[in-house]
C-alpha positions in Angstrom: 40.9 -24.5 -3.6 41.2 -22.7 -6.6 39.9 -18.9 -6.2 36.7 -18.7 -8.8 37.0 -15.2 -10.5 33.4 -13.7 -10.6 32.6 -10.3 -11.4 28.9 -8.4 -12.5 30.5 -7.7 -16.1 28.8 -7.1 -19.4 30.2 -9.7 -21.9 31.1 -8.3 -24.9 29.5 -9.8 -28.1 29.6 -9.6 -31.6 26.0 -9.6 -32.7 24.0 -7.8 -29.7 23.2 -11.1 -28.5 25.0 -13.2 -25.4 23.5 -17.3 -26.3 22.8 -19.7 -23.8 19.8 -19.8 -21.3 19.7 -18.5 -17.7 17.7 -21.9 -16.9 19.9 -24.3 -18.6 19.9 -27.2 -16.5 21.9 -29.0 -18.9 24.8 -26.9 -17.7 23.9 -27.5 -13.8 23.5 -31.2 -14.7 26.9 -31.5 -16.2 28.6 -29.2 -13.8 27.4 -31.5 -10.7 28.1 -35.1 -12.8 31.9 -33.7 -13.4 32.2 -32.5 -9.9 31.1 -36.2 -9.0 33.7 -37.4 -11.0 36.8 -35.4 -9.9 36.3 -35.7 -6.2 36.9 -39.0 -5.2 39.9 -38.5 -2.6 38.1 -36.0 -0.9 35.5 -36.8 2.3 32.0 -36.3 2.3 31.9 -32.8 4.2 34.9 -31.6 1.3 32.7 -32.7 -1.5 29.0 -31.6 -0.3 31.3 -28.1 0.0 32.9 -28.2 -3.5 29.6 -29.3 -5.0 27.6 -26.7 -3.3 30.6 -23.7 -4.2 30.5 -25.4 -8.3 27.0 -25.3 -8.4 26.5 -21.5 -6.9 29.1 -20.5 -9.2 27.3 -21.8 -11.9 23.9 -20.5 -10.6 24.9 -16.8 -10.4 27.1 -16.9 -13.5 23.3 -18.0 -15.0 21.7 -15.2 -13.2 24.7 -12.7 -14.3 23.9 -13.9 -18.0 20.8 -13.3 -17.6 20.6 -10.0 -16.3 23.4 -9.2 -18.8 21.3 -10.3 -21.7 18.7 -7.9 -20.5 21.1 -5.0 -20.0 22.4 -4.8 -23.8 19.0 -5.6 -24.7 18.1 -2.4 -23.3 15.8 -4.2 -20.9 17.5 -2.9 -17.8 18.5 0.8 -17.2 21.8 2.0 -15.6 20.6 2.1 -12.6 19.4 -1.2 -12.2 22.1 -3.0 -13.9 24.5 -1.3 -10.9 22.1 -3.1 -8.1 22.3 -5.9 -10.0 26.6 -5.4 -9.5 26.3 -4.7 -5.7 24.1 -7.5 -4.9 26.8 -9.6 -7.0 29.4 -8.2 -5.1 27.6 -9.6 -2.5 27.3 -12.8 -3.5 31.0 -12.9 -4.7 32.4 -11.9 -1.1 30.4 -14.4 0.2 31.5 -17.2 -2.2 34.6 -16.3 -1.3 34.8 -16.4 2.1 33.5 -19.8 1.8 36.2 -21.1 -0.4 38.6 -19.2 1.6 37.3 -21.0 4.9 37.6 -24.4 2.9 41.1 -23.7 2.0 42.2 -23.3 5.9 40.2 -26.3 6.6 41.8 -28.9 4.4 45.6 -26.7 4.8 44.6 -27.7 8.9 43.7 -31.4 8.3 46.5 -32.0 5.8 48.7 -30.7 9.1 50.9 -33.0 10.1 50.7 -34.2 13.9 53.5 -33.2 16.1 55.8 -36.5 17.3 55.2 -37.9 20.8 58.9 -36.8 22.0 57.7 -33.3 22.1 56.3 -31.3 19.1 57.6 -28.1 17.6 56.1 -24.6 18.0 53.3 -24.0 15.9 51.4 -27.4 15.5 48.3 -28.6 17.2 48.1 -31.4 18.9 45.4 -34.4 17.9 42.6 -32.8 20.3 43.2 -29.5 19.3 43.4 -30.2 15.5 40.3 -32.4 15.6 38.8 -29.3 17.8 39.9 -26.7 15.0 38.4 -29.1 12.5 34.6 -29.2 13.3 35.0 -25.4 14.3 36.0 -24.4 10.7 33.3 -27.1 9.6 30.8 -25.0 11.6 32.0 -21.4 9.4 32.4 -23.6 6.4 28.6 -24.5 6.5 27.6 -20.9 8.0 29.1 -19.4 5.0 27.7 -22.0 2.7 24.3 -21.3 3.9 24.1 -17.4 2.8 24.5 -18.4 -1.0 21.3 -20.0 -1.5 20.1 -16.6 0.0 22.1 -14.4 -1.9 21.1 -15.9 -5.1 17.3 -15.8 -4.0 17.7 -12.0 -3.9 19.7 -12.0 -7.0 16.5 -13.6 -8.7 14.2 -11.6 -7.1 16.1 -8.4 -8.2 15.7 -9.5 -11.3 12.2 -10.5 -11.1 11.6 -6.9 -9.8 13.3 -5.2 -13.2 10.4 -7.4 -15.0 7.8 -6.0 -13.2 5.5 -2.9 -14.7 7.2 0.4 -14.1 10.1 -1.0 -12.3 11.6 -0.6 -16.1 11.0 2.7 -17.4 14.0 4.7 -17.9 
């Protein structure tokens, strides 16, 4: 899998203003039909994990906008805008992970089987391989699990820099 490059940074923009909306669900709706589309050779387990990486990628890239928008908007102070980066960080590591642990799942199922008349060194045999498999489905999920809860304290970070007093410099 392709390694997503996210990072807490400040776009820089022209005009003081970064477009788009942190709710656009015409971006999550387009993001999870063309993730649809391009996974067809893959089974269900491989696309229900692509979809749900895509779609937290695009969920905290929303919530990075967002709390972006709000920084050059003078909105958020230093100080908040660097929580905002280590609970990012956060998420990011664990996005990550996940993809990583997806990568060494399909490498191990695209393993070839070792032949009858004795394998070589390093390749698993059938029970072992189908054993490895629903092992690294049991971290893939684990893993996919936390995002949902590290974007729930992304928004609630944020939610937190709205509140009164939480915002004076």
């Amino acid at each position: 899998m392709k390694a997503f490059h996210l990072s807490p940074v400040i776009p820089s923009q022209p005009g003081g203003r970064v477009e788009g909306s942190a709710c656009s669900s015409r971006r999550f709706l387009v993001a999870a039909l063309l993730l649809s589309l391009l996974l067809p050779a893959c089974d269900s387990f491989e696309k229900n994990t692509y979809r749900t990486l895509k779609v937290a990628k695009v969920e905290y890239e929303l919530l990075q906008e967002h709390a972006a928008r709000a920084f050059l908007d003078g909105r958020l102070t230093d100080e908040q805008w660097n929580r905002f980066a280590i609970a990012g960080n956060r998420f990011i590591a664990a996005h990550t992970f996940a993809a990583d642990l997806m990568k060494t799942y399909q490498q191990t199922r695209r393993a070839r089987l070792p032949q009858p008349t004795g394998g070589q060194a390093g390749q698993l045999a059938p029970d072992e391989k189908s054993d490895r498999l629903q092992q690294l489905q049991r971290q893939v999920s684990a893993a996919l699990a936390q995002l949902p809860l590290l974007l729930d304290d992304l928004r609630a970070l944020l939610a937190s820099f709205d509140s009164p007093g939480e915002n004076s410099p």
